[in-house]
C-alpha positions as a printed Julia matrix, in Angstrom:
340×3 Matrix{Float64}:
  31.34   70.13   -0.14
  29.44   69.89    3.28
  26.44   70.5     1.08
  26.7    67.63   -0.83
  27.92   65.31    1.63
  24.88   66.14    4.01
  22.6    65.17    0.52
  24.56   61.94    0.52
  24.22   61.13    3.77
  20.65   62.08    3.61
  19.91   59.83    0.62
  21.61   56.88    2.37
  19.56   57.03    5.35
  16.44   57.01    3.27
  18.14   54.51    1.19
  18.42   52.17    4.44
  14.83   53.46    6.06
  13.57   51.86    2.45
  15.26   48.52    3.23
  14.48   48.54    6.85
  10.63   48.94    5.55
  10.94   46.32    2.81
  12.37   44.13    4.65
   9.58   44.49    7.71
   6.88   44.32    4.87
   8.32   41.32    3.52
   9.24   39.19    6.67
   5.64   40.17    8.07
   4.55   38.58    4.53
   6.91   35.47    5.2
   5.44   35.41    9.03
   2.13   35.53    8.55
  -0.27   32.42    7.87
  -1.06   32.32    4.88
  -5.24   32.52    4.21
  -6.18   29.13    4.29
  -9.9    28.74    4.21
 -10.37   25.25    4.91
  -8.78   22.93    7.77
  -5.95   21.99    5.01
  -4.74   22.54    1.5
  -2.92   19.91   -0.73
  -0.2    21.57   -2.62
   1.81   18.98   -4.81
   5.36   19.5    -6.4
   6.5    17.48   -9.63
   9.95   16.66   -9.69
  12.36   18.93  -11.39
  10.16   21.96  -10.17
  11.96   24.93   -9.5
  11.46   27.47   -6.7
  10.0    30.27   -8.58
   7.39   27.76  -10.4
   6.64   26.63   -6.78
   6.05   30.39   -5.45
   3.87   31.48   -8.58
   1.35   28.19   -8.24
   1.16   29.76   -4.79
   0.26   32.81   -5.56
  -2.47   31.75   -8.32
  -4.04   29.76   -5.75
  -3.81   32.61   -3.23
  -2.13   30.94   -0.77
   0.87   33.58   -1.1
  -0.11   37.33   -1.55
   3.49   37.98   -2.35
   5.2    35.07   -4.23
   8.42   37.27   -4.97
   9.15   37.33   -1.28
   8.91   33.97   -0.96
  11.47   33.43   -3.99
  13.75   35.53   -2.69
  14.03   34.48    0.72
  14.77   31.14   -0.58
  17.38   32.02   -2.95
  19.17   34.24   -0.14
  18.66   31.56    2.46
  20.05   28.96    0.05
  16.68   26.57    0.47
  15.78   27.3    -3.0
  17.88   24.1    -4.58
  17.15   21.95   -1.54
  13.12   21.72   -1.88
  11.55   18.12   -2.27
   8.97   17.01   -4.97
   5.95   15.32   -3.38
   2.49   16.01   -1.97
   2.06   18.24    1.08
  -0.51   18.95    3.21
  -0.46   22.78    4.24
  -2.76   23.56    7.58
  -4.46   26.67    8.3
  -2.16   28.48   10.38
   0.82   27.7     8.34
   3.11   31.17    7.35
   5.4    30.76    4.16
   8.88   30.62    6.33
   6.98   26.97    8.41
   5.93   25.76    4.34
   9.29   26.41    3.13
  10.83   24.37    6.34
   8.2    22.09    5.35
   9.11   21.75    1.43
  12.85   21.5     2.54
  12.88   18.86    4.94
  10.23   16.89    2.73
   8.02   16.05    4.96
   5.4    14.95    2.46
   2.01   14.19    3.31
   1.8    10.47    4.17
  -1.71    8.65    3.47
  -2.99    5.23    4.82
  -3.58    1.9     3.66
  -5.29   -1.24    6.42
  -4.81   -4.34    5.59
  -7.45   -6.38    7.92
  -6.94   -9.42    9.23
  -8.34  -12.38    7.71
  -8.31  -10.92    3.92
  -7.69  -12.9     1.62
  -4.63  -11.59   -1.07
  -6.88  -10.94   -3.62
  -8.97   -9.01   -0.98
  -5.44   -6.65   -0.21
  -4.97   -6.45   -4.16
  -8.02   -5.07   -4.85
  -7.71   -2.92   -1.7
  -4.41   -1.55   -2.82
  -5.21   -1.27   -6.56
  -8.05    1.17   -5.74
  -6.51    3.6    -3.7
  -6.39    7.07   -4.69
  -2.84    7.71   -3.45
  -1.28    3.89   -4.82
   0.5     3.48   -7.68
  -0.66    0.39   -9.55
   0.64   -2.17  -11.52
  -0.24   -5.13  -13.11
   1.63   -7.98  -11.58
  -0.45  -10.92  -10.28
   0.5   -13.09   -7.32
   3.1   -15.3    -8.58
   4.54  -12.15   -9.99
   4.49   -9.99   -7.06
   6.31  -12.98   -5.16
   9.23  -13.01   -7.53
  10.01   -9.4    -7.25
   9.8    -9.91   -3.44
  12.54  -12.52   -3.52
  10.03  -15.33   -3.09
   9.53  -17.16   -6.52
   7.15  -20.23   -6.3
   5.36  -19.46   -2.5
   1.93  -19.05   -2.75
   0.51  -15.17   -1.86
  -1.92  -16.31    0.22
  -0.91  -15.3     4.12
   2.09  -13.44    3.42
   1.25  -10.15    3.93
   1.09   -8.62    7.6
  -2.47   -7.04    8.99
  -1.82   -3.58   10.36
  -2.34    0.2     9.07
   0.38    1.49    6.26
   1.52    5.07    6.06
   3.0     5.94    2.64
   3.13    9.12    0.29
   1.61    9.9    -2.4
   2.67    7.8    -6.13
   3.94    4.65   -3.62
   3.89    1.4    -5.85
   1.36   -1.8    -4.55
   4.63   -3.6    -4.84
   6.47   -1.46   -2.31
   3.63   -1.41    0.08
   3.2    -5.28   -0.23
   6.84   -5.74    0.36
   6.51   -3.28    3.73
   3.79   -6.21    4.75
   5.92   -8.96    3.59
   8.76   -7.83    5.86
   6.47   -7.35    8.83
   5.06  -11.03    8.34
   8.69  -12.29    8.35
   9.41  -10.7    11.41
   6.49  -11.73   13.55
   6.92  -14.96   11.69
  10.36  -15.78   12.66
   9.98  -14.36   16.11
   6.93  -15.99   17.16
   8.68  -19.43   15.13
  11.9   -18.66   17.63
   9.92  -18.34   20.91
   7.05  -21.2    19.61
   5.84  -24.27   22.8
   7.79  -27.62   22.86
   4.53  -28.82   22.6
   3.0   -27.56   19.66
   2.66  -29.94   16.73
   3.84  -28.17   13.84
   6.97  -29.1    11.89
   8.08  -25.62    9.82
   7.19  -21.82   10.71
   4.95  -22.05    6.87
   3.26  -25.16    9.12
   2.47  -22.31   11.59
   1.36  -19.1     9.12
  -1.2   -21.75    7.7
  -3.07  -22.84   10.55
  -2.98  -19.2    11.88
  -5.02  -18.29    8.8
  -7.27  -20.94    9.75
  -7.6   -19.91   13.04
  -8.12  -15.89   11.98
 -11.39  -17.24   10.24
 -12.23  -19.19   13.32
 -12.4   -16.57   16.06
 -12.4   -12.87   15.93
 -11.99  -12.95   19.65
  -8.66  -12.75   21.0
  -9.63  -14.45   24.34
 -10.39  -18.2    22.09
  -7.13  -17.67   19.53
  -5.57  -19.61   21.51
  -8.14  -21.88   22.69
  -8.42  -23.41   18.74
  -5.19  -23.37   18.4
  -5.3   -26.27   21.55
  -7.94  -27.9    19.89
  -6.01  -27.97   16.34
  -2.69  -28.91   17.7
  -4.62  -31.65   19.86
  -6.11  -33.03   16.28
  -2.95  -33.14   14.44
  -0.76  -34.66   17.2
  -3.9   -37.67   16.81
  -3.62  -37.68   13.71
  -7.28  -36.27   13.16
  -8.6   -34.41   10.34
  -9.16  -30.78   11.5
 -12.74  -30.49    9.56
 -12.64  -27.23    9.34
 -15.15  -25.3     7.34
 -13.16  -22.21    6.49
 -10.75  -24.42    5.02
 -13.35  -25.99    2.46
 -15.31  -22.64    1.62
 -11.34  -21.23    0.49
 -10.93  -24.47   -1.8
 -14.75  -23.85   -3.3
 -13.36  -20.63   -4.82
 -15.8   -18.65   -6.69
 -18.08  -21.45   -6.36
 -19.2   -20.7    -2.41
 -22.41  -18.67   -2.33
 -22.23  -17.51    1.18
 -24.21  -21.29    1.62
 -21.98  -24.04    2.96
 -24.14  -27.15    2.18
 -23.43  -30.82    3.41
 -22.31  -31.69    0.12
 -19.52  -29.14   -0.12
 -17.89  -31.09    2.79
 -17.5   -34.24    0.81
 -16.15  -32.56   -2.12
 -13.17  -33.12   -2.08
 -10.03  -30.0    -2.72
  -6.61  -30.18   -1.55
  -8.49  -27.28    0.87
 -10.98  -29.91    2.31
 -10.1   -30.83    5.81
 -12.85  -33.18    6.23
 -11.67  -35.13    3.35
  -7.77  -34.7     3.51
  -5.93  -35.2     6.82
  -3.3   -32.68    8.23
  -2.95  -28.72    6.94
  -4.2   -27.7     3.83
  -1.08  -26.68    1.03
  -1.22  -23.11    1.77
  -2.76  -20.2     4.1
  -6.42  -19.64    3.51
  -5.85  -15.83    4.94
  -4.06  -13.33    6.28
  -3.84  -14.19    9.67
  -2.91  -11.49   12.66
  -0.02  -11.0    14.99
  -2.26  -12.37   17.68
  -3.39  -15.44   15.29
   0.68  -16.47   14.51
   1.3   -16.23   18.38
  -1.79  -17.9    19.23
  -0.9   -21.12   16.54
   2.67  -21.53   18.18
   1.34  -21.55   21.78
  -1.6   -23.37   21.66
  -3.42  -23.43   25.0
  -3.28  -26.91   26.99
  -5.91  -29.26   27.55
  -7.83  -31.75   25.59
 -10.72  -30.16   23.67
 -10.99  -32.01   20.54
 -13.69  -29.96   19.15
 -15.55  -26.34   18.92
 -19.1   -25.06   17.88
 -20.5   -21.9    17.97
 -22.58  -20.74   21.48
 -25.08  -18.83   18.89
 -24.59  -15.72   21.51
 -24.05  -12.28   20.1
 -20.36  -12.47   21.1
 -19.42  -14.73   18.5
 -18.17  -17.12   21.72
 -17.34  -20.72   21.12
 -18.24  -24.03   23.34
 -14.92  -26.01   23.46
 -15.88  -29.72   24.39
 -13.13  -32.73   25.28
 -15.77  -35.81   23.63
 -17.66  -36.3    20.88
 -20.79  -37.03   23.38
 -20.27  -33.49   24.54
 -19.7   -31.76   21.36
 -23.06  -33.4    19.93
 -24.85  -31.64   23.11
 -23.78  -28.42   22.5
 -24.25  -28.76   19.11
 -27.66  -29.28   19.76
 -28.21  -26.03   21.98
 -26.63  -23.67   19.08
 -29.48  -25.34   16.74
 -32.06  -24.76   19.45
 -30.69  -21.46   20.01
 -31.03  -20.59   16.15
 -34.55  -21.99   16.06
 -35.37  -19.67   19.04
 -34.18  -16.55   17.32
 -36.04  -14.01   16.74
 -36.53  -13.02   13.1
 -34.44  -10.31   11.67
């Protein structure tokens, strides 16, 4: 009887020594980072996949030696049913316990979209259409403004510049809504907080001639500055003779050469032959551009040319007399250039 309780016992403790061992051998497996040969490997997970699918693809790409172990922490651990579908970006360094956090939590791999200031829409469409990680459809403007909740208004300007993060399979209709919110907000904020002074009548009054102005300046010290000298114009009742304004209403038709012809062909665009703002935005103006075109700077400059210096600066002048002169030095500036 002693005998065979002593064989027992025996058999037990090896029984347990076994576990203890398998179960070192397999959280050293879970523990260790996984052999990752370059900075990062993309691992994506379809919907509906389960667990064990999940572990084998690991192990055929080699990124788990031991894919059972992996399956069967999960299961014990409960994590198994609680994994995410979506792209993820696995560093080197990562063991199978921080990817299974990782799959659990979802924290998918988010890529990024810019949508730079002074675009036009069909510019961000064509932006958004040919990224890798978008989703796209095939709804044009007037149909991408109904599904926003905005049927009738005009694309043009109603998208917000800035950088988009998004994962993997996002729609161009969910990331242009994302930048239709964001113009909204700085829209109605900077519309809330706008000058007494400033001579527009409706916060679309204000998204439109901060398009013009985007295409005026890319310097944020001036923004302001021809927003003065726009606000001056229309409280005058002076045509703003603008040329961005007539190279949007030439459409395809602009070459890259504005000519003195194109200024007295007349579009609903031309502010040289129209008085007040054109019908829509001619852009996708900035933050800085909105703020600038409710809080024009004081003063009386009634016009703005070019300096012809490498800055991209601007001579601001309060008479026509003074405008002609420095007119006059950007020409003799340009005729002075060196050739390129």
């Amino acid at each position: 009887m002693r005998k065979t309780l002593l064989i027992a016992v025996t058999a037990l403790a090896l029984l347990l020594i076994g576990a203890a061992a398998a179960g070192v051998v397999a959280w050293r497996e879970l523990a260790s980072p996984m052999p990752i040969a370059e900075p990062a490997e993309f691992f994506e997970i379809a919907p509906g996949t389960p667990l064990a699918r999940v572990s084998a693809e690991l192990g055929e790409r080699g990124l788990v030696r031991q894919p059972w172990i992996l399956t069967w922490y999960a299961r014990l651990s409960g994590a198994a049913t609680h994994i995410h579908a979506g792209e993820y970006r696995v560093a080197r360094g990562t063991t199978p316990l921080e990817l299974l956090d990782m799959l659990v939590a979802g924290r998918v791999h988010l890529h990024q979209v810019t949508i730079v200031e002074g675009w036009r829409f069909e510019d961000l469409l064509r932006a958004l259409r040919e990224h890798p990680a978008v989703q796209a459809t095939d709804l044009d403007g007037a149909e991408i403004m109904a599904a926003l909740g905005e049927p009738g208004v005009h694309p043009e300007g109603q998208f917000l510049p800035d950088t988009y993060s998004f994962p993997k399979g996002t729609s161009d209709l969910e990331l242009l809504r994302l930048a239709h919110e964001g113009l909204e907000r700085v829209l109605g904020a900077a519309w809330a907080d706008r000058s007494a002074d400033v001579a527009l009548e409706t916060p679309y009054d204000a998204l439109i001639l901060a398009s013009i102005i985007e295409k005026e300046t890319a310097l944020d010290s001036e923004r302001r500055l021809i927003a003065g000298v726009f606000n001056q114009r229309l409280k005058r009742g002076m045509r703003l003779q603008t040329d961005p304004t007539v190279i949007y209403g030439l459409g395809d038709v602009y070459d890259g050469n504005l000519r003195r012809r194109d200024l007295s062909t007349d579009t609903p665009y031309n502010t040289y032959t129209r008085a007040g703002l054109p019908p829509t935005p001619i852009s996708l103006p900035s933050a800085a551009s909105i703020e600038a075109a409710v809080n024009p700077a004081p003063g009386d400059a009634l016009y703005f040319v070019a300096t012809g210096l490498p800055d991209g600066s601007h001579y601001f002048s309060s008479t026509l007399e003074e405008h002609n002169r420095a007119v006059g030095r950007y020409l003799e500036r340009l005729r002075n250039a060196p050739d390129q």
